[in-house]
C-alpha positions, 0 to 999 in steps of 0.5 A: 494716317490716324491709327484705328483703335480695336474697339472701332475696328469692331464696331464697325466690323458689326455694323457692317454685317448687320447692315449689308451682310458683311458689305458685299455691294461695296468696295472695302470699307477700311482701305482708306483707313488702312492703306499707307497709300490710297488711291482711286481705283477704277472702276470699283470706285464708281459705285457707292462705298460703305462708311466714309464721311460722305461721297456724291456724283456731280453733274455740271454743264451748259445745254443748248436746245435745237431752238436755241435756247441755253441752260445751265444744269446742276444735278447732284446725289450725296450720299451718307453711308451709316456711321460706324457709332449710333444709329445705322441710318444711311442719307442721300440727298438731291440737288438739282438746278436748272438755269435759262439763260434767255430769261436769267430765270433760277429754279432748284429743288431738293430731297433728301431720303433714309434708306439704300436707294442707289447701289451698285449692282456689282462692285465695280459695275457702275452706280445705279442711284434713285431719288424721288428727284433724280435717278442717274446711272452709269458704268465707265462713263456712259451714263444717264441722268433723269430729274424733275422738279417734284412737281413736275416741271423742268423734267430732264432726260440726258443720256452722256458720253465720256469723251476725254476719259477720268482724270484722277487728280493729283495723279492718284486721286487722293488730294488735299481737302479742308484745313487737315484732311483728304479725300478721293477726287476724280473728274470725267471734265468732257461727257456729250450730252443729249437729250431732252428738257421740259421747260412749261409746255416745250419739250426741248431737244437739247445737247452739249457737254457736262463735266462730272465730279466723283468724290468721296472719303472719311474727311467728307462729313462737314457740309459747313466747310467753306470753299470755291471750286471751278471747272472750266471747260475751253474750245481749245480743248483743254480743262481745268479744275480749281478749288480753295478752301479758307486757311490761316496758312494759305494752304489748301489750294489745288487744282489739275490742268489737263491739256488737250494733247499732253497729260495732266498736271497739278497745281499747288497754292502758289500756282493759283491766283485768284481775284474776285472782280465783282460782287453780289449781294443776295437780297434774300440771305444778305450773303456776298458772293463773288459773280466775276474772276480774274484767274492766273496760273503762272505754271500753266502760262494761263491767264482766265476771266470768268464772268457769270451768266446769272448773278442770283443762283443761290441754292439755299440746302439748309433743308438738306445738305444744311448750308447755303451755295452759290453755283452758276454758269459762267462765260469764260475768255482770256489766254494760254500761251498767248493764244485767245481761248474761250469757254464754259465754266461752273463755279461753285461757292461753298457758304457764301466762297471768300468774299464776305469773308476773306481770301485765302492768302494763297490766292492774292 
């Protein structure tokens, strides 16, 4: 834990109580900064927090409409609490996707605003977050989501249920994140999902499960950092979570498998294995991305491969979160102790993932 000087401490003391008269719709600003231990704490967590290097509500998932017709949903809120040295301005930023899988049809937009356009009302009473893009709200995973593109189309109204309950990963919540830093990290994997979807002049009726992502801390203020995440969701009913990120050693590797009918568990680097089994290269940026693994956690007696539904889904954010992603559907199949399983996932690759530059050694 790094020591906080005085000067910073009364820095951030003012700027805190010239902003929101001393916080009081936040959790405490400095508890990451001066808790020996830190962990999530739920529910006060799932509102937005004061300072911190970043935070965001991630929504991923498959939707089948009534029709038959199946898409792929991304929508996400970042937030950028004002920084405790220069100007006061606080950011939040929407990414929202929506992938038809009939057509292999890819469309995404974004926003990014100044100002507090999502607060808890109450800390520890849920998040209430608005956009010109997205509005989502929620309180201990019953939430709602409702995005459009700005001009209208793919309009999506959701309304989800947690069926599985968070999970707090690594046991805590406070897991390994880029080369040298932390931060906080839980996952509500299976959310029922029902709704509608405006794709041109069809409004769908559309169901099935999301997997929401909630992260936030001080070393979340880098959207140049490189990495790959995956969540996988199996009929079996087991999930599982997976991301790297690029390192000398190898040694930011981690993920948590949460089986049906028995608790979570950690994976560390050497219980993940990782290979890219194709390619594809996007023809507007140039960037390589992988678009197929085969995945193997020994541990878990697991053994995964995971195929994209899409190749082209790059979201190009040098607008908004200043980077540019891949983050698509993918099939799913392979084994658990032997036994076939098959499944959804999303994968996530930050800056182009590893492959146009190199794999962490802790996954080969």
């Amino acid at each position: 834990m790094v020591p906080m000087s005085a000067g910073r401490w009364s820095i951030l003391a003012v700027a805190c109580a010239a902003l929101s008269g001393g916080c009081p719709t936040c959790p405490d600003p400095f508890y990451e900064l001066t808790t020996p231990d830190p962990q999530v704490r739920l529910p006060l967590d799932e509102g937005p927090h004061c300072f911190g290097g970043g935070e965001w509500w991630y929504y991923s998932g498959r939707l089948s409409a009534d029709d038959g017709a199946q898409f792929g949903v991304e929508a996400v809120i970042f937030h950028v609490p004002p920084l405790p040295i220069g100007l006061p301005v606080e950011l939040w930023t929407a990414h929202y996707a929506v992938i038809d899988v009939e057509t292999g049809q890819f469309q995404y937009d974004q926003v990014v605003v100044a100002g507090p356009h999502g607060a808890a009302l109450v800390p520890g009473k849920g998040f209430d977050l608005n956009t010109p893009l997205i509005q989502m709200h929620g309180e201990d995973g019953r939430d709602f989501i409702e995005a459009a593109f700005r001009q209208g189309d793919y309009a999506l109204n959701l309304a989800l249920q947690d069926t599985r309950g968070a999970v707090l990963h690594g046991g805590d919540g406070y897991v390994p994140h880029g080369s040298s830093g932390r931060s906080f990290y839980y996952s509500r994997p299976r959310m029922d999902a029902s709704g509608t979807l405006q794709v041109g002049d069809t409004l769908h009726d559309v169901s099935g499960e999301m997997w929401f992502d909630r992260q936030w801390g001080r070393d979340l203020n880098d959207p140049h950092l490189a990495w790959n995440w995956y969540s996988i969701r199996l009929d079996d009913g087991t999930d599982i979570m997976l991301y790297e990120f690029p390192s000398a050693d190898g040694a930011v590797a981690f993920g948590t498998v949460m089986p049906p009918d028995e608790p979570p568990f950690a994976l560390g680097p050497e219980d993940l294995r990782i290979s890219p089994s194709a390619t594809w290269v996007s023809p507007a940026t140039g960037i390589t991305y992988e678009v197929a693994w085969e995945i193997e956690l020994p541990s878990a007696d697991t053994v995964l491969k995971l195929t994209a539904v899409v190749d082209d889904v790059e979201f190009d954010a040098r607008s908004t979160t200043q980077n540019i992603y891949w983050e698509g559907l993918c099939t799913v199949e392979g084994h658990i102790a032997g036994e076939p399983v098959q499944g959804d996932a999303y994968v996530e690759q930050a800056n182009a993932g590893f492959a146009s530059q190199g794999r962490a050694p802790a996954t080969q």
